[in-house]
Backbone as JSON Lines, residues from 0, in Angstrom:
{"i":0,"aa":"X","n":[116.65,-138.88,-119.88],"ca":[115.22,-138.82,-120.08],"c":[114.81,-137.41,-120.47]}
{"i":1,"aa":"X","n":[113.58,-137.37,-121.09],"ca":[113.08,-135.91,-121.65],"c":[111.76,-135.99,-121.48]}
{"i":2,"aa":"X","n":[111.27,-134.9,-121.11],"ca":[109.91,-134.9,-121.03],"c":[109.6,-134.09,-122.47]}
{"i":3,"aa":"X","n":[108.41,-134.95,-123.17],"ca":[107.88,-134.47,-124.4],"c":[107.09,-133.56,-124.69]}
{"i":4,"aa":"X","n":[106.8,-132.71,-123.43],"ca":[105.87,-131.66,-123.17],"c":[104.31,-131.89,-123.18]}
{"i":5,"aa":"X","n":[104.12,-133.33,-123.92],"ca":[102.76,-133.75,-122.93],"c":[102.48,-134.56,-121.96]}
{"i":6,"aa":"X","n":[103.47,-134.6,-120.72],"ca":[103.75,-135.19,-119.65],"c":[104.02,-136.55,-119.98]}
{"i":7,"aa":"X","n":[104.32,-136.96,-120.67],"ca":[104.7,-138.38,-120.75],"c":[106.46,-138.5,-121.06]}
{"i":8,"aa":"X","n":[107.05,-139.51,-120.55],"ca":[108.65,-139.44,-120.26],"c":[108.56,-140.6,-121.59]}
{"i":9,"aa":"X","n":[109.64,-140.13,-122.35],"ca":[110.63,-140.58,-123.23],"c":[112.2,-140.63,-123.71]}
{"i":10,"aa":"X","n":[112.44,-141.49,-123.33],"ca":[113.98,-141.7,-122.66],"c":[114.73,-141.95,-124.36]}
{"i":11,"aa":"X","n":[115.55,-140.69,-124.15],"ca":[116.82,-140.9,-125.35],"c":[118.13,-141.7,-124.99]}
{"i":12,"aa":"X","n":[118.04,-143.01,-125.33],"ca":[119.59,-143.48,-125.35],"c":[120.43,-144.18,-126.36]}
{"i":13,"aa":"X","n":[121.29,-143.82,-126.18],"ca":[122.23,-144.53,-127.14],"c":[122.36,-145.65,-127.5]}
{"i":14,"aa":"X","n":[122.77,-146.13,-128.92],"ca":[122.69,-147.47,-129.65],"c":[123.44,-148.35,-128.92]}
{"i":15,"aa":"X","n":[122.84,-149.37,-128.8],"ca":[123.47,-151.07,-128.54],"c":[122.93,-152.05,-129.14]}
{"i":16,"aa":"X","n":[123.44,-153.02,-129.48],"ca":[123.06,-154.23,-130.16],"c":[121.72,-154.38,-129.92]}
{"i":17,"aa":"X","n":[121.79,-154.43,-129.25],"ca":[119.69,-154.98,-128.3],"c":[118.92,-154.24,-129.01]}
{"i":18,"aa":"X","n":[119.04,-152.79,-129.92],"ca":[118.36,-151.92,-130.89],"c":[118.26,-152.49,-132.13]}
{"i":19,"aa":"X","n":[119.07,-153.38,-132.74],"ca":[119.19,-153.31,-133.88],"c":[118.18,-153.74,-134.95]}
{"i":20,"aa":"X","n":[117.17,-154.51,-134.46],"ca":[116.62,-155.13,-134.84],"c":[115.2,-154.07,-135.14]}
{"i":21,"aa":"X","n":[114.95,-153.14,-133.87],"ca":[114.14,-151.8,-134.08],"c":[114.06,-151.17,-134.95]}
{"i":22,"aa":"X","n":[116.01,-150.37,-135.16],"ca":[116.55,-149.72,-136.05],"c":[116.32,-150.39,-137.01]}
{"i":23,"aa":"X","n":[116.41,-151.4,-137.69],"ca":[115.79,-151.53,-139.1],"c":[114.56,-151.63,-139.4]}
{"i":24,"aa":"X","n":[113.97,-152.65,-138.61],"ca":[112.32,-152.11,-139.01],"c":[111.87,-150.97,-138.95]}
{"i":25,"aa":"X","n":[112.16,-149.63,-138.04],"ca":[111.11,-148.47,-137.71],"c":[112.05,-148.39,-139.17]}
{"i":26,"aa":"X","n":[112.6,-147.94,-139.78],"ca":[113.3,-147.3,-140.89],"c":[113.17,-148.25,-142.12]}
{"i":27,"aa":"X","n":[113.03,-149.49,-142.13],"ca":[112.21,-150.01,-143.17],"c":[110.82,-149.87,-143.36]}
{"i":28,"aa":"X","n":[109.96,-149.93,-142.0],"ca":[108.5,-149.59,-142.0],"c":[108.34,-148.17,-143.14]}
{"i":29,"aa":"X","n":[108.88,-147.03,-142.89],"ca":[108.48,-145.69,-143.33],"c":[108.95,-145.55,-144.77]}
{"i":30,"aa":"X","n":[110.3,-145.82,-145.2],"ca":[110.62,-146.13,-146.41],"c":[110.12,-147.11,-147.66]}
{"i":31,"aa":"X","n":[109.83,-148.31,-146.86],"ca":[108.69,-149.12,-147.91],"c":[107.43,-148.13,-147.89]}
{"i":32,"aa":"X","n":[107.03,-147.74,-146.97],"ca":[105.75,-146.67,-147.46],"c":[105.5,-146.31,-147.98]}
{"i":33,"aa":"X","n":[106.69,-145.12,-148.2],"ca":[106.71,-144.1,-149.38],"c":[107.88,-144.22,-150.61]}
{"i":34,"aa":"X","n":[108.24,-145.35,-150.29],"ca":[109.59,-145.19,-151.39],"c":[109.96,-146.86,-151.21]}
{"i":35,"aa":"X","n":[110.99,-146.79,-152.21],"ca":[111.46,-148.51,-151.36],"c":[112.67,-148.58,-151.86]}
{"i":36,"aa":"X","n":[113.1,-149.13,-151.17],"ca":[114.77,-149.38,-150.15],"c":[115.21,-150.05,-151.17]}
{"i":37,"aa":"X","n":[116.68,-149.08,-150.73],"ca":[117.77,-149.04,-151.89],"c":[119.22,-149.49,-151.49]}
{"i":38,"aa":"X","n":[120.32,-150.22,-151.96],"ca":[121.46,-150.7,-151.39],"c":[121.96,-149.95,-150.36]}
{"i":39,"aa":"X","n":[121.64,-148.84,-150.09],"ca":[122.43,-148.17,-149.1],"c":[121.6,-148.31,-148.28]}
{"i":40,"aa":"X","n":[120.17,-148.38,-148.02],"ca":[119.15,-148.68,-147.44],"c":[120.43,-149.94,-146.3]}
{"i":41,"aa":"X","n":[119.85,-151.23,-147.7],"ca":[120.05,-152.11,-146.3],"c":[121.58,-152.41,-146.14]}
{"i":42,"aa":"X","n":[122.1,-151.79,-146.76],"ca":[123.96,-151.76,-146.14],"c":[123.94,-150.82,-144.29]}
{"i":43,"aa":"X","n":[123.16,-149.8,-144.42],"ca":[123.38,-148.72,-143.23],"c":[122.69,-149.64,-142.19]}
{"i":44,"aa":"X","n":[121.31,-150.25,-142.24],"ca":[120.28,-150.97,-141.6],"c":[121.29,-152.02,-141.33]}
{"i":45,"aa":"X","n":[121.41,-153.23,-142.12],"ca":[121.99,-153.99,-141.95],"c":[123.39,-154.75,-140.94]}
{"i":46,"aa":"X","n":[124.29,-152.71,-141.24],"ca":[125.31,-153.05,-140.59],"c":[125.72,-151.9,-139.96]}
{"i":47,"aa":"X","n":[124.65,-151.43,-139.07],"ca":[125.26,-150.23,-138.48],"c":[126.21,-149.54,-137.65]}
{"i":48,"aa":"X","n":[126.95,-150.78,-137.48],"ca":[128.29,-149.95,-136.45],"c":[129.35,-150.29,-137.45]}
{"i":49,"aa":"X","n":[129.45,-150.83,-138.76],"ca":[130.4,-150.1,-139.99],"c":[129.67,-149.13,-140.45]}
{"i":50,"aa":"X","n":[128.68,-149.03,-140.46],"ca":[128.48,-147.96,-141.64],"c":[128.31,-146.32,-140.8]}
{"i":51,"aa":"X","n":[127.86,-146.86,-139.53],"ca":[127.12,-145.67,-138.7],"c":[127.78,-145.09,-137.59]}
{"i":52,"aa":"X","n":[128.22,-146.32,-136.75],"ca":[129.04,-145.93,-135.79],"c":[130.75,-145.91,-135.59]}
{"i":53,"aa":"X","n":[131.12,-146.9,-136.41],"ca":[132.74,-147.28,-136.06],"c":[133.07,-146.28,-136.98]}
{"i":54,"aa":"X","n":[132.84,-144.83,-137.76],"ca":[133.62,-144.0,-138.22],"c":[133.2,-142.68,-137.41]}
{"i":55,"aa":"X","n":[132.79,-142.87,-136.01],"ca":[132.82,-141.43,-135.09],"c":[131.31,-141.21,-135.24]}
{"i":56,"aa":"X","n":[130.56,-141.73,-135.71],"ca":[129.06,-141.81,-135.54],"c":[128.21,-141.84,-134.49]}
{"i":57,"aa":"X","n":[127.17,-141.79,-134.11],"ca":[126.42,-142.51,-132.85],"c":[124.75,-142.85,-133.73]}
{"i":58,"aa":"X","n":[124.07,-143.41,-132.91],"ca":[122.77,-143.83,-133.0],"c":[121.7,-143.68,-131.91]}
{"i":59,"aa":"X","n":[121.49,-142.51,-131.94],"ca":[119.93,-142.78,-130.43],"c":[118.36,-143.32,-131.13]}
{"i":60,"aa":"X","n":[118.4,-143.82,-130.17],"ca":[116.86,-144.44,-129.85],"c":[116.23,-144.05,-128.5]}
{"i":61,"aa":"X","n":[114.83,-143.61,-128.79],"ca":[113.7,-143.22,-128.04],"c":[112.95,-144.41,-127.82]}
{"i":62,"aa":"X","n":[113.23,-144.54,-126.61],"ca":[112.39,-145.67,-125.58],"c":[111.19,-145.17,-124.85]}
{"i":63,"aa":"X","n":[109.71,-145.44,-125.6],"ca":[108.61,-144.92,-125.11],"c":[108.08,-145.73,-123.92]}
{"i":64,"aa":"X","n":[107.52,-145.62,-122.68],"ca":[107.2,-147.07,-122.08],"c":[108.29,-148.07,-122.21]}
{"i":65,"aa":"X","n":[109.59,-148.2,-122.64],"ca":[109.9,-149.34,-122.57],"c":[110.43,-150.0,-123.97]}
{"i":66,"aa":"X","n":[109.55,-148.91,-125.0],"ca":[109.7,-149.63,-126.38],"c":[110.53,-148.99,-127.18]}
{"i":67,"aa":"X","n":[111.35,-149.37,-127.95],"ca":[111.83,-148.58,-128.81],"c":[110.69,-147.86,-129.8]}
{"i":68,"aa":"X","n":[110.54,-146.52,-130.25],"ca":[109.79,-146.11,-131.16],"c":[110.7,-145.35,-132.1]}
{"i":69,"aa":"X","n":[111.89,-144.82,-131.87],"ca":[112.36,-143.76,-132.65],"c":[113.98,-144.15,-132.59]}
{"i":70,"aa":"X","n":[114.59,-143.83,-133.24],"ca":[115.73,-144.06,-133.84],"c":[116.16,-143.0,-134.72]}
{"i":71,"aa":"X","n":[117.42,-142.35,-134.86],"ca":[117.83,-141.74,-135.32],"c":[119.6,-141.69,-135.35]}
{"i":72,"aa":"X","n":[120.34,-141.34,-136.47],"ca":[122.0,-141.64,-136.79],"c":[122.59,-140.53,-136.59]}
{"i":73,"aa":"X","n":[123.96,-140.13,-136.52],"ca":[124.67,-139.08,-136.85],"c":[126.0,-139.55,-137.57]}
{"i":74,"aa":"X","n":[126.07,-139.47,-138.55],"ca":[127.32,-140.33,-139.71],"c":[128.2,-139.13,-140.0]}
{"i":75,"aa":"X","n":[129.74,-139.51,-139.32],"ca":[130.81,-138.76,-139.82],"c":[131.0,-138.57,-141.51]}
{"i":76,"aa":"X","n":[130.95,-137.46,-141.76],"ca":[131.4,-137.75,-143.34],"c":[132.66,-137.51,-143.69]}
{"i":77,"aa":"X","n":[132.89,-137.9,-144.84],"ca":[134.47,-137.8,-145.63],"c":[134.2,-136.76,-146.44]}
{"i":78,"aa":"X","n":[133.13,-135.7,-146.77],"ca":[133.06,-134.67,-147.33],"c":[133.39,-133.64,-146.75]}
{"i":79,"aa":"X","n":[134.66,-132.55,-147.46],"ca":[135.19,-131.62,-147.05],"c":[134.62,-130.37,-146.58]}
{"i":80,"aa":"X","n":[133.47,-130.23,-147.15],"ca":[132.94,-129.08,-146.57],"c":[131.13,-129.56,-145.44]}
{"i":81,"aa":"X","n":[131.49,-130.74,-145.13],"ca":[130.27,-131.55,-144.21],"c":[131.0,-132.63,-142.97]}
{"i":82,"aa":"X","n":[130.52,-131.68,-142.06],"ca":[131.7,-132.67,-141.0],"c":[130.61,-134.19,-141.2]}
{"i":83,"aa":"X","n":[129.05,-133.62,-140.42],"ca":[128.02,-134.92,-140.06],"c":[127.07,-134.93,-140.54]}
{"i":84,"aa":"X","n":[126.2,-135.61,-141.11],"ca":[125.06,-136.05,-141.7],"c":[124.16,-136.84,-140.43]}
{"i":85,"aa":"X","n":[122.91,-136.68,-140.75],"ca":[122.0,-136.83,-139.59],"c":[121.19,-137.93,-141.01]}
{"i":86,"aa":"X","n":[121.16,-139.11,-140.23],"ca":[120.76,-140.37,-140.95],"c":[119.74,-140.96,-140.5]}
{"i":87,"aa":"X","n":[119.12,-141.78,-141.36],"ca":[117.98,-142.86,-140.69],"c":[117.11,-142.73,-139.71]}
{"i":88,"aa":"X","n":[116.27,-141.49,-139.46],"ca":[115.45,-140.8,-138.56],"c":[113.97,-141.63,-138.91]}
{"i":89,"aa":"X","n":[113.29,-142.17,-137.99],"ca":[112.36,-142.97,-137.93],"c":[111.66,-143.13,-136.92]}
{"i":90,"aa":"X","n":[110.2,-142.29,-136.42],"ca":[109.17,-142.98,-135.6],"c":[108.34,-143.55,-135.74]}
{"i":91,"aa":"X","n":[107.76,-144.18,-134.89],"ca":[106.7,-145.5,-135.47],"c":[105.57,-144.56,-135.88]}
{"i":92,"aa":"X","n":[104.28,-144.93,-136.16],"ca":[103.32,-144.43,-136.9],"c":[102.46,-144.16,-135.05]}
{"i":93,"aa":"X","n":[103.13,-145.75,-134.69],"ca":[101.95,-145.67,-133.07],"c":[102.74,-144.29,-132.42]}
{"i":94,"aa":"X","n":[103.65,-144.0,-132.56],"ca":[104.07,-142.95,-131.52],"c":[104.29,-141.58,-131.88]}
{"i":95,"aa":"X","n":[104.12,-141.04,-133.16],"ca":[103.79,-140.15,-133.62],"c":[103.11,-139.2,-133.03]}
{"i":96,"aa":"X","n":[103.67,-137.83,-132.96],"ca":[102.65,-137.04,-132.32],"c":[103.17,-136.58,-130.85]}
{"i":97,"aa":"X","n":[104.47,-137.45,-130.52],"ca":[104.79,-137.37,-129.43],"c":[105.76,-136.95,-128.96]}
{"i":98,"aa":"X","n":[106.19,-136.16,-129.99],"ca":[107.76,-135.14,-129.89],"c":[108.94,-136.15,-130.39]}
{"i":99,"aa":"X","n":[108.96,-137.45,-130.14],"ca":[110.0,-137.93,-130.19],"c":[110.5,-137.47,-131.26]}
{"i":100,"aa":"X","n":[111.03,-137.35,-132.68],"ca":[111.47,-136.59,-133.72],"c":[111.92,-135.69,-133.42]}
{"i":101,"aa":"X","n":[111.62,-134.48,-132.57],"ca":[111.81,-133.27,-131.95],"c":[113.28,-133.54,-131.04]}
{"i":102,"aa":"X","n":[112.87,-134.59,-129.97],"ca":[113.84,-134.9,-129.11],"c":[115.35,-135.72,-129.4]}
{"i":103,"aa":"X","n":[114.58,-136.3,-130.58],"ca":[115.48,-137.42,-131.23],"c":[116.58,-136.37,-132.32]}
{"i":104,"aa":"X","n":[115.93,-135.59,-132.79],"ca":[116.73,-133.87,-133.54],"c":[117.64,-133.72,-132.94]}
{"i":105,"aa":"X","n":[116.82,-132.65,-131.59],"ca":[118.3,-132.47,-130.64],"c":[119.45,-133.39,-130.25]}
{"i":106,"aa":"X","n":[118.84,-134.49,-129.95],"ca":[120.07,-135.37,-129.15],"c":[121.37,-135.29,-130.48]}
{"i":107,"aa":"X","n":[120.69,-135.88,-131.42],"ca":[121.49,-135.48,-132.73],"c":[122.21,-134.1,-132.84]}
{"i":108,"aa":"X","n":[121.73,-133.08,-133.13],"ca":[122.45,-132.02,-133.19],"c":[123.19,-131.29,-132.58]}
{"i":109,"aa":"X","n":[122.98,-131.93,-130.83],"ca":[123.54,-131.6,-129.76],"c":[124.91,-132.52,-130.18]}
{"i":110,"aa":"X","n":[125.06,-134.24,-130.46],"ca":[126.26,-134.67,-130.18],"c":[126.9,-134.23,-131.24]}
{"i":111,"aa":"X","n":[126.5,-134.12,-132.63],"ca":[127.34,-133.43,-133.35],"c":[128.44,-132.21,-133.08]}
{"i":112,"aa":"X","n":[127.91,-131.46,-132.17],"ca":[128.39,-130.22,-131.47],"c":[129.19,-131.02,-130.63]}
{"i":113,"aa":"X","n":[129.31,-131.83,-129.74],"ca":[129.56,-132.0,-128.32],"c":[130.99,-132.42,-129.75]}
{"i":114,"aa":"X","n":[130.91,-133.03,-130.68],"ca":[132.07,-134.06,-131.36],"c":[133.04,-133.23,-132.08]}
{"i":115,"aa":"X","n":[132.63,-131.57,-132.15],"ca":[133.14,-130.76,-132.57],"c":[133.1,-130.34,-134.26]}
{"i":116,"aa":"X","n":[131.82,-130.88,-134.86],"ca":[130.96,-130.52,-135.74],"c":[131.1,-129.4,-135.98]}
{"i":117,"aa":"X","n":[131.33,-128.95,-137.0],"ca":[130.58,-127.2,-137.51],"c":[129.48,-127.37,-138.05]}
{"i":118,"aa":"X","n":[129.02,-128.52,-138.19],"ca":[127.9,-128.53,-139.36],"c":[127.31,-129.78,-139.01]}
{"i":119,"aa":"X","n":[126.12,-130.05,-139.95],"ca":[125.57,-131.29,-140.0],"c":[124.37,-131.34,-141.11]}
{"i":120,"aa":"X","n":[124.2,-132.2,-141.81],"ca":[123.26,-132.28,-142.51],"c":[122.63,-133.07,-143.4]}
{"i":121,"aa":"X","n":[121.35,-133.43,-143.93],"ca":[120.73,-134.57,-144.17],"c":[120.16,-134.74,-145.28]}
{"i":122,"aa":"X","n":[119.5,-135.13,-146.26],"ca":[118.96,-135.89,-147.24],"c":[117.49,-136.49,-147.11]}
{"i":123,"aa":"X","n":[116.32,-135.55,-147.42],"ca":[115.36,-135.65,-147.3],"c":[114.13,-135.61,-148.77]}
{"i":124,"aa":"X","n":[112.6,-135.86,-148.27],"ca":[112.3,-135.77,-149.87],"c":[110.88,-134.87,-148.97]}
{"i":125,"aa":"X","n":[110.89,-134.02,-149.9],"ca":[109.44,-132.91,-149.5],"c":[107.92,-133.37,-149.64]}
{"i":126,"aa":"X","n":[107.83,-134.46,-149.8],"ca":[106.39,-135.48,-150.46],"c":[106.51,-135.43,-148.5]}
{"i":127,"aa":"X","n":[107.82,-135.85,-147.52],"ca":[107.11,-136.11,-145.94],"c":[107.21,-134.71,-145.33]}
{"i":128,"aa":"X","n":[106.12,-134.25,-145.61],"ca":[105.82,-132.76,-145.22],"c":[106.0,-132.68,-143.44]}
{"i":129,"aa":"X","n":[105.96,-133.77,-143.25],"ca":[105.9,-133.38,-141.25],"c":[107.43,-133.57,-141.18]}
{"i":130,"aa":"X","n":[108.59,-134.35,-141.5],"ca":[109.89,-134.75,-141.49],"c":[110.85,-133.08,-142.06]}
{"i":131,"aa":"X","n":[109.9,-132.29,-143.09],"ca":[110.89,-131.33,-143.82],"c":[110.36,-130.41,-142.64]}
{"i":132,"aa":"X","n":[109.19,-129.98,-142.05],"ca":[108.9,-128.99,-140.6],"c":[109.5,-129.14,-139.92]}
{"i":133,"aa":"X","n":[110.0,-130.33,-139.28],"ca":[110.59,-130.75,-138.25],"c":[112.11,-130.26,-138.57]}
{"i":134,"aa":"X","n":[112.72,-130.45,-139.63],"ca":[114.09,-130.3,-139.91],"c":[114.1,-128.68,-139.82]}
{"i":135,"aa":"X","n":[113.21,-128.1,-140.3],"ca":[113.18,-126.25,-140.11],"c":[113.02,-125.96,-138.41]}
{"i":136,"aa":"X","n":[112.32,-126.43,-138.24],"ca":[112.25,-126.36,-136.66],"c":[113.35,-126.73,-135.75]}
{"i":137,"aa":"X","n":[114.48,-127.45,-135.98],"ca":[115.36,-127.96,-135.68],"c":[116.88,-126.73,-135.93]}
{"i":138,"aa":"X","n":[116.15,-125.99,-137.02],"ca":[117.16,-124.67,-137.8],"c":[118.32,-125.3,-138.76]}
{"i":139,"aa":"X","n":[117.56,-126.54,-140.11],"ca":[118.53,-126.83,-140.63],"c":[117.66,-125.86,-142.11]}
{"i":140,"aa":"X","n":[118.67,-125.3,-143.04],"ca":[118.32,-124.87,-144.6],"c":[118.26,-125.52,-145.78]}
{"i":141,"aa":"X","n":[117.5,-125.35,-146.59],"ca":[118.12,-126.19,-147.94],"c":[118.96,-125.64,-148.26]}
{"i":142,"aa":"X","n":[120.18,-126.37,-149.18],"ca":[121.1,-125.93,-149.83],"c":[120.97,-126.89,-151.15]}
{"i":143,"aa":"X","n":[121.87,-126.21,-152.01],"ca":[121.74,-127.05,-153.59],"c":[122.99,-127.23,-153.57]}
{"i":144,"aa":"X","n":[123.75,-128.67,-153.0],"ca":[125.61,-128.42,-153.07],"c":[125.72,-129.81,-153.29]}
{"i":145,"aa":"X","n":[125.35,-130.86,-153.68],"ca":[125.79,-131.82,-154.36],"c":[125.08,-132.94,-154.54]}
{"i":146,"aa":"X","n":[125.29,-133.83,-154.91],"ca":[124.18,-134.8,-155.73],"c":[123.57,-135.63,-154.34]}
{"i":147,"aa":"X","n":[122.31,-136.1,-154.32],"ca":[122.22,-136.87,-153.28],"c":[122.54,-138.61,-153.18]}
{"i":148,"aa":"X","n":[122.1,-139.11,-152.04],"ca":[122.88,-140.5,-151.93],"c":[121.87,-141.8,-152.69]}
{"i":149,"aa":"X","n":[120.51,-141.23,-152.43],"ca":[119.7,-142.03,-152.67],"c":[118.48,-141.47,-153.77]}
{"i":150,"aa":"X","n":[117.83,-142.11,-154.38],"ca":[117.04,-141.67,-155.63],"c":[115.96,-140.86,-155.47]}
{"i":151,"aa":"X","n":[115.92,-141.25,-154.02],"ca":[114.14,-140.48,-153.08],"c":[114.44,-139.09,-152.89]}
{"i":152,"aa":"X","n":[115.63,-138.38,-152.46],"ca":[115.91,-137.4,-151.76],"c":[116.09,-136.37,-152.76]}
{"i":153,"aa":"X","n":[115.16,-135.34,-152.55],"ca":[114.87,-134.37,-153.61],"c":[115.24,-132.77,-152.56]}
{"i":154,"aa":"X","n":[115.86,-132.74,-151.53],"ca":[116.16,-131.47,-151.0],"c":[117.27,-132.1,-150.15]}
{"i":155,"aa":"X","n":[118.33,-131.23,-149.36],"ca":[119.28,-131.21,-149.07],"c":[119.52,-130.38,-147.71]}
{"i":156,"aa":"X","n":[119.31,-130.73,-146.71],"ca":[119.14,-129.41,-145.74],"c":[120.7,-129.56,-144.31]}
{"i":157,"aa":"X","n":[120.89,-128.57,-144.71],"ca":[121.86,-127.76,-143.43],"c":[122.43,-127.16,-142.2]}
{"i":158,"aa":"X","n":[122.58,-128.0,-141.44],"ca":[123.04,-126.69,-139.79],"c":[124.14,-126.51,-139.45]}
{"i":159,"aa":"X","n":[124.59,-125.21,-139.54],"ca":[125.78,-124.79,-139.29],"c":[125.47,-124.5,-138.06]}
{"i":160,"aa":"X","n":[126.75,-124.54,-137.14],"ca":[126.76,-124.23,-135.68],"c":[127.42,-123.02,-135.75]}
């Protein structure tokens, strides 16, 4: 559990089946928004313990009250100079405002470390001005080092440990 610093408890735990159904909507909700979902979209959504977890991955979700609101990945990569990629980060619109993103960061950047990570890093687009703060706040950089995965993602950002 974590306290979000406006006294209200929001519990980070780890993916299980019983999420899955969360994990794709909070992350389809925000992406149809502003963009719309692309094969890798619903391959990662769809099937997340091939795509997310069964290669050294994990998945937390933020349980507000009870509810899932937030969701967030950490995907081993096969790129040589990128151990982990921080994937599919998503809070609801209702829970916004409430650190979870913040908390849902760390848990991420913490297990990356705990997995013996040097690095980690993600695929973002600068049009979600609160998502690219949050990633600076978190202490990841842009870098310009290789093409991205999806058509939306117009910056590239970095944390070296």
């Amino acid at each position: 559990m974590a306290d979000n610093m406006s006294g209200e408890l929001v519990k980070i735990v780890e993916y299980s089946n019983q999420y899955q159904r969360a994990f794709k909507a909070l992350n389809t909700e925000w992406i149809s928004k502003f963009f719309e979902l692309e094969e890798a979209d619903y391959q990662a959504l769809d099937h997340p313990e091939e795509n997310i977890l069964r290669g050294g991955g994990k998945i937390f979700v933020a349980l507000y009250q009870g509810e899932a609101v937030g969701v967030c990945g950490l995907k081993k990569t096969e790129h040589r100079d990128f151990d982990y990629e921080m994937v599919k980060m998503a809070v609801s619109p209702k829970a916004q405002g409430k650190k979870i993103g913040w908390l849902l960061g760390q848990a991420t950047v913490e297990a990356a470390k705990k997995l013996g990570g040097r690095n980690i890093y993600l695929e973002g687009n600068t049009k979600l001005e609160a998502s690219i703060a949050l990633y600076h706040k978190l202490g990841f950089k842009e870098i310009k080092s290789f093409t991205p995965s999806y058509k939306r993602v117009d910056i590239i950002m970095l944390l070296t440990f």
